[in-house]
C-alpha positions in Angstrom: 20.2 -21.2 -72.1 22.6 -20.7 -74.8 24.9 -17.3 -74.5 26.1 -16.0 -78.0 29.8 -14.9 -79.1 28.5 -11.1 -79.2 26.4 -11.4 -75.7 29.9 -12.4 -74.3 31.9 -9.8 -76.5 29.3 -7.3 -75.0 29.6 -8.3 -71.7 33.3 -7.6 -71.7 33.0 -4.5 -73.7 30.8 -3.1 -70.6 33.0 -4.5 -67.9 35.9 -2.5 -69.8 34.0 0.6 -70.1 33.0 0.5 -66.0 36.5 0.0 -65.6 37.8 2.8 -67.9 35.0 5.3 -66.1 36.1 4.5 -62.8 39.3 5.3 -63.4 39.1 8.6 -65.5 36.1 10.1 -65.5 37.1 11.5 -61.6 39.5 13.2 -63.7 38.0 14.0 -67.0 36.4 17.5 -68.2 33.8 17.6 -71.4 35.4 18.6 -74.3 32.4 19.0 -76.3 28.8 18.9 -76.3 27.3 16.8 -79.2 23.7 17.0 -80.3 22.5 14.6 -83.3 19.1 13.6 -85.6 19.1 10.8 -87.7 17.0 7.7 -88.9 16.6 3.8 -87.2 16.2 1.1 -89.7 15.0 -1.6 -87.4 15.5 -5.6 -88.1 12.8 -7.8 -85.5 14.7 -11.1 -84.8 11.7 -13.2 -83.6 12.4 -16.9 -83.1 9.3 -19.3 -81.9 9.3 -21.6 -78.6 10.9 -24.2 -81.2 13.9 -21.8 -81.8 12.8 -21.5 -85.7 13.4 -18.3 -87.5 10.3 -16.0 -88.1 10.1 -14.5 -91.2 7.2 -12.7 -91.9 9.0 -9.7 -89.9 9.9 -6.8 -92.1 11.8 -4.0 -91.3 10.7 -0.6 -90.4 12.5 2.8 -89.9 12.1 5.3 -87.6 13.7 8.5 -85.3 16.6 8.9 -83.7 17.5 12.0 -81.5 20.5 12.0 -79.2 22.9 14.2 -76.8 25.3 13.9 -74.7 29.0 14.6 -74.3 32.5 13.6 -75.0 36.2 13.7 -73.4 39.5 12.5 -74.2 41.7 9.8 -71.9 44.3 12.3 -71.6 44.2 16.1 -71.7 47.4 17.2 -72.6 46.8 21.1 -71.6 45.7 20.8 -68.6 47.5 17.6 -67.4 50.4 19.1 -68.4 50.3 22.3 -66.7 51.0 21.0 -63.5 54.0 19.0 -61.8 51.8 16.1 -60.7 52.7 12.5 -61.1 50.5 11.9 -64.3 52.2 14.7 -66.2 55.5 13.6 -65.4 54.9 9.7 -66.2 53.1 11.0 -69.7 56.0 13.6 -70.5 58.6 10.4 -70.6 56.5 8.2 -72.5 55.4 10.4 -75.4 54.1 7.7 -77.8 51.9 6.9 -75.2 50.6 9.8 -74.4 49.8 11.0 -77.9 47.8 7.8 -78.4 45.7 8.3 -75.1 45.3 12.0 -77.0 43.1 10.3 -79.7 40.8 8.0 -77.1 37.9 9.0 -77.0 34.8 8.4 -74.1 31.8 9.4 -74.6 28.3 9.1 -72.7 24.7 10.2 -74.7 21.1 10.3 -73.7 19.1 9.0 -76.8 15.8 8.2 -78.0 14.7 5.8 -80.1 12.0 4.5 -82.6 12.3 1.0 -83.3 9.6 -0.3 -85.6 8.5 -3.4 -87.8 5.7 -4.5 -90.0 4.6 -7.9 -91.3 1.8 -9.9 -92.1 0.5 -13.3 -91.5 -2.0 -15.1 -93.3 -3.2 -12.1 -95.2 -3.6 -10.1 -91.9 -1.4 -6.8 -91.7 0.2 -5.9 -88.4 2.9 -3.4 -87.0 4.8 -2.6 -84.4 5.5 0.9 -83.3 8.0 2.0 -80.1 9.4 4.9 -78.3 12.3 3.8 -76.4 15.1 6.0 -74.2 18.3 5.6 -72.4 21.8 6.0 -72.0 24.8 5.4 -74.5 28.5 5.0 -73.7 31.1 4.6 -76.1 34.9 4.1 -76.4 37.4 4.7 -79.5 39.8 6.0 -81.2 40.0 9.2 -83.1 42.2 9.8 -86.8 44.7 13.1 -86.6 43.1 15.7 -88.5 43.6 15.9 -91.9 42.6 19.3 -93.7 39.9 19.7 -90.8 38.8 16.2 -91.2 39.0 13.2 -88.0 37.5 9.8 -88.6 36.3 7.9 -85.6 35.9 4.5 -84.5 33.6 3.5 -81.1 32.7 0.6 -79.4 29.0 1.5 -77.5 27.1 -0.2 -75.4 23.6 1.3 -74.1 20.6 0.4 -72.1 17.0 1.5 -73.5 14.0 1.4 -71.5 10.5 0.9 -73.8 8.5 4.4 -72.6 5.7 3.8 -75.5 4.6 1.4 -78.0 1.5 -0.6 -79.6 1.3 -3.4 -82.3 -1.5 -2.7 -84.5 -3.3 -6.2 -85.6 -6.0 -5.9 -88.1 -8.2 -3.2 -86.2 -7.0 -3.9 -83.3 -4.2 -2.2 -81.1 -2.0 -3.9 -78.3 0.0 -2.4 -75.4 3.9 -3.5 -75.7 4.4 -2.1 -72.6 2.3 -5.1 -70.7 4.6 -7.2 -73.1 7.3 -8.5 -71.4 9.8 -8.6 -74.8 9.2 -4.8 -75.0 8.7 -3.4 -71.4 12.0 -5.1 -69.9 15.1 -2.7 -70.4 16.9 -3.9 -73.8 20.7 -3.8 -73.2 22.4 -3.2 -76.6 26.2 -3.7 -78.0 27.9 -2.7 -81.2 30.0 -0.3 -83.2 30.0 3.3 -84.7 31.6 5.2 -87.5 32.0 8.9 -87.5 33.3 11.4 -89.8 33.9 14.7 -88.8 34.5 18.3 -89.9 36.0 21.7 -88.5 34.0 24.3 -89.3 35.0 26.7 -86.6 37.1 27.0 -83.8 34.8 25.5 -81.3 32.1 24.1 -83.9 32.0 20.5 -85.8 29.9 18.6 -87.6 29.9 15.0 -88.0 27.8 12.0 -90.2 27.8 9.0 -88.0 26.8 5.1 -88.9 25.7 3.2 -86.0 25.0 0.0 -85.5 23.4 -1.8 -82.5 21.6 -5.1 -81.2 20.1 -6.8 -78.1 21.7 -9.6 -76.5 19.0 -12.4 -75.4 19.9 -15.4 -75.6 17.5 -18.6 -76.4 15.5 -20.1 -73.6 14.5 -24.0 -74.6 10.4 -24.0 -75.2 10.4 -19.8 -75.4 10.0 -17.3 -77.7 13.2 -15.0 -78.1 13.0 -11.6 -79.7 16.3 -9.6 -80.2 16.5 -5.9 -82.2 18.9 -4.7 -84.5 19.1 -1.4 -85.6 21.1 0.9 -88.1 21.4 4.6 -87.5 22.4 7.6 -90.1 22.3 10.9 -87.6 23.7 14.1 -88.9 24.6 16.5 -85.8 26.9 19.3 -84.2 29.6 19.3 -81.4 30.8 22.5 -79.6 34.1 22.8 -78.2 33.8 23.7 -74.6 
């Protein structure tokens, strides 16, 4: 089996993020509650038990609909209120602590269409899912300017097929008996967000994600991996 650059980059990326939740989230408290709609624009990359390139894939859109909630690495109001041992270590080291300020964890339930068509041979087909899971995310947040932050996340998330049928010609198939579908997909990638104050404890934020599976080629298999692009709109309330 050959393991890609980004299955290894992923790999670390979650080994990171256990770490980092181990170690904080004992002593973190929500910030804010985020809620978000947007649209999936789905890429199927299907290679053949000879490892070549399928091409009669095409990609398909679909909804997105997540929640979920997010904290900073360092709370400097309530960590510093107190004479414990982490206030007076981030009280001498200022830099530090102002950078930890602007870190940013964050852990979402989501749902997920991810969808293709295609034809073969003058035959039509389509693919059509419902998948759900979890979403965790680290990065690092702009200072505001005017009201305005820009944030940027690494995520990794694990999505669990709940629904889904290929239609071929006039007949319909059950992904869920498909082992490429049914198995839980674990996903790595990025996200850009760009946020705005509108009141004291309400924002708004356009995000850009972007996310893909991580299976790596077995000789004389077929391997299908998803990639998928996602423009949500949504909301986050200050707690």
């Amino acid at each position: 089996m050959k393991i890609s650059i980004f299955y290894v980059k992923a790999i670390v990326l979650t080994l990171i993020m256990f770490a980092l939740l181990c170690g904080f989230v004992a002593d973190l408290r929500a910030q804010t509650y985020n809620l978000s709609v947007g649209t999936n624009i789905s890429t199927y990359q299907f290679k053949n038990s000879d490892g070549v390139n399928v091409d009669f894939l095409k990609r398909g859109s679909g909804s997105h609909f997540q929640m979920g909630s997010e904290w900073q690495l360092l709370d400097t109001t309530n960590d510093y209120s107190t004479s414990s041992k982490k206030a007076i270590y981030f009280s001498q080291r200022q830099r530090l602590a102002r950078f930890m300020t602007r870190v940013k964890l964050d852990v979402q339930l989501e749902s997920n269409q991810i969808n293709a068509v295609g034809d073969e041979q003058n035959i039509a087909f389509s693919y059509q899912t419902n998948f759900v899971g979890l979403v965790g995310g680290l990065g690092y947040q702009t200072p505001s300017y005017k009201n305005w932050t820009l944030t940027a996340r690494g995520r990794v998330s694990g999505q669990k097929l709940i629904q889904g049928n290929q239609a071929l010609g006039n007949k319909y198939l059950d992904l869920t008996k498909d082992e490429q579908f049914s198995s839980i997909q674990f996903f790595g990638g990025f996200a850009i967000q760009v946020q705005k104050k509108l009141a004291d404890r309400l924002s708004a934020f356009l995000e850009y994600q972007q996310m893909q599976t991580m299976h790596g080629e077995v000789a004389g298999k077929p391997t299908l991996n998803f990639q998928n692009s996602t423009i949500s709109f949504g909301i986050k309330i200050l707690k």
